[in-house]
MIPA-507973 format. One line per 3 residues: number of its first residue (from 1); their letters; for each residue x, y, z of C-alpha. Coordinates in Angstrom, 3 decimals, m for minus. Each point is the difference from the previous one (the first is absolute). Example, Ala and Ser with C-alpha at 12.3 -4.5 7.8 and 13.67 -1.06 7.14 Angstrom:
BEGIN
1	as	12.300:m4.500:7.800 ~ 1.370:3.440:m0.660
END
This chain:
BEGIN
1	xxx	7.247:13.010:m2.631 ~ 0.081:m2.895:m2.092 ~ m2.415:m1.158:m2.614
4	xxx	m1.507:m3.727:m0.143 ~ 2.024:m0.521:m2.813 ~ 3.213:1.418:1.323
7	xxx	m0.579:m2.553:3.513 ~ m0.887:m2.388:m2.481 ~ 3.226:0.228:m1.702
10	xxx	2.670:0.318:3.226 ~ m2.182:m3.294:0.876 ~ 0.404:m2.053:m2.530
13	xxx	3.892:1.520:m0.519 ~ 0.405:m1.170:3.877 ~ m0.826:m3.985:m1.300
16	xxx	m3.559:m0.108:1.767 ~ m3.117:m0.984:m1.922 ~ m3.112:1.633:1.772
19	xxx	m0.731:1.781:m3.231 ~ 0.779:m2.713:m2.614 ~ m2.203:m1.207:m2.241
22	xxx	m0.026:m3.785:1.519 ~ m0.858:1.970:3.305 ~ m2.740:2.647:m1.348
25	xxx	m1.652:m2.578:m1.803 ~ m0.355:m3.082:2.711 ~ m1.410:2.332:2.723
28	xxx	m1.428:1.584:m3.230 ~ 1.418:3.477:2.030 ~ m0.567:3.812:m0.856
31	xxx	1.463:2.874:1.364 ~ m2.305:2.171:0.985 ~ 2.143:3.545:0.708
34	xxx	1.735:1.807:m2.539 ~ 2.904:1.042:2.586 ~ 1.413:m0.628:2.932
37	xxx	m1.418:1.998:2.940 ~ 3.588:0.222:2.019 ~ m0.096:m0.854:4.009
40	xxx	3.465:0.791:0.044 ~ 2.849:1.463:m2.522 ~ 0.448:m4.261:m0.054
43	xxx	m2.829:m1.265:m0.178 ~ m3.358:0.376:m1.651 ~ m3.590:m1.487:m0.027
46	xxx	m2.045:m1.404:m3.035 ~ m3.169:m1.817:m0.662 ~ m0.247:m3.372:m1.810
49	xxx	m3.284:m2.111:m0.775 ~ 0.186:m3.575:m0.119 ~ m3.020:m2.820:m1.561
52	xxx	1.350:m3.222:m0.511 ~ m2.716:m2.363:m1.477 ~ m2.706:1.710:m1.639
55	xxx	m2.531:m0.294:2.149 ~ 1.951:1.380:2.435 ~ m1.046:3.219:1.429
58	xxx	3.144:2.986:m0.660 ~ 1.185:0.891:3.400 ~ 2.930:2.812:0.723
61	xxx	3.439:m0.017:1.653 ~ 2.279:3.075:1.409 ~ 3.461:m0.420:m0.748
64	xxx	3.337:1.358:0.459 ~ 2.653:0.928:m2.017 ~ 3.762:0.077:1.761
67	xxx	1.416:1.905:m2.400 ~ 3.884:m1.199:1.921 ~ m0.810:m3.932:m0.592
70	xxx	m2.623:0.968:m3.009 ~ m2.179:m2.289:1.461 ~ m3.853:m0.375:m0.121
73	xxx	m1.203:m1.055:3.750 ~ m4.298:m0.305:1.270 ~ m0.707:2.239:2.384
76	xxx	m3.072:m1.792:1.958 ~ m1.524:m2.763:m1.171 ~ m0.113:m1.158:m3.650
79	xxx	m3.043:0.761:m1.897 ~ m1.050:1.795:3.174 ~ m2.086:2.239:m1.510
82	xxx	m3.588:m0.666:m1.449 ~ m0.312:2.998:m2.229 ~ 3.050:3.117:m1.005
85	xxx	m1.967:2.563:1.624 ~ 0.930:m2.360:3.409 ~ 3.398:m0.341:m1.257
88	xxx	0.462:3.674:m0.684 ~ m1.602:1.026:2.975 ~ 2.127:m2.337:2.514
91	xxx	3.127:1.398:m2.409 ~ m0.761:3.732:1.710 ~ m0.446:m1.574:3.152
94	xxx	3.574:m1.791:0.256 ~ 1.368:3.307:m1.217 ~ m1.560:1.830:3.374
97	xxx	0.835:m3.158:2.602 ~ 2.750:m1.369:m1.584 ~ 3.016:2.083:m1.066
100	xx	2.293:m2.599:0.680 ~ m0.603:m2.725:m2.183
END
């Protein structure tokens, strides 16, 4: 299982820019899981947070990591959730319905 950091890197190696720091700080993004919960040996499932102005209330996205194209991908709608106990709970949820994403 791969760490945030280790996605993080095979990301960035890959050429994309989800995590960079242009990115992180525009949508002013966290990441709110410390690993990747896998949905298959290929693909895994984080949480990020995203508040872009200030006044702007945080709001949560599930993602997905392929590790074959080390791409980051939303799964749902973005900033879908209102708070990461929503997020975490729907995360459970697509891991009971939803094998095959």
């Amino acid at each position: 299982m791969l760490t945030i950091a280790e996605m993080k890197q095979q990301h960035e190696a890959a050429g994309y820019r989800f995590f960079d720091e242009w990115a992180m700080n525009f949508y002013n993004r966290e990441i709110e899981t410390q690993k990747l919960t896998m949905v298959h040996e290929d693909k895994g499932l984080f949480i990020s947070s995203e508040c872009r102005e200030d006044d702007e209330v945080r709001r949560y996205t599930i993602r997905l990591f392929d590790f074959a194209s080390r791409d980051v991908h939303e799964i749902g709608e973005f900033r879908g959730y209102e708070t990461l106990e929503d997020a975490q709970v729907a995360l459970k949820e697509l891991l009971k319905t939803h094998r095959s994403i």
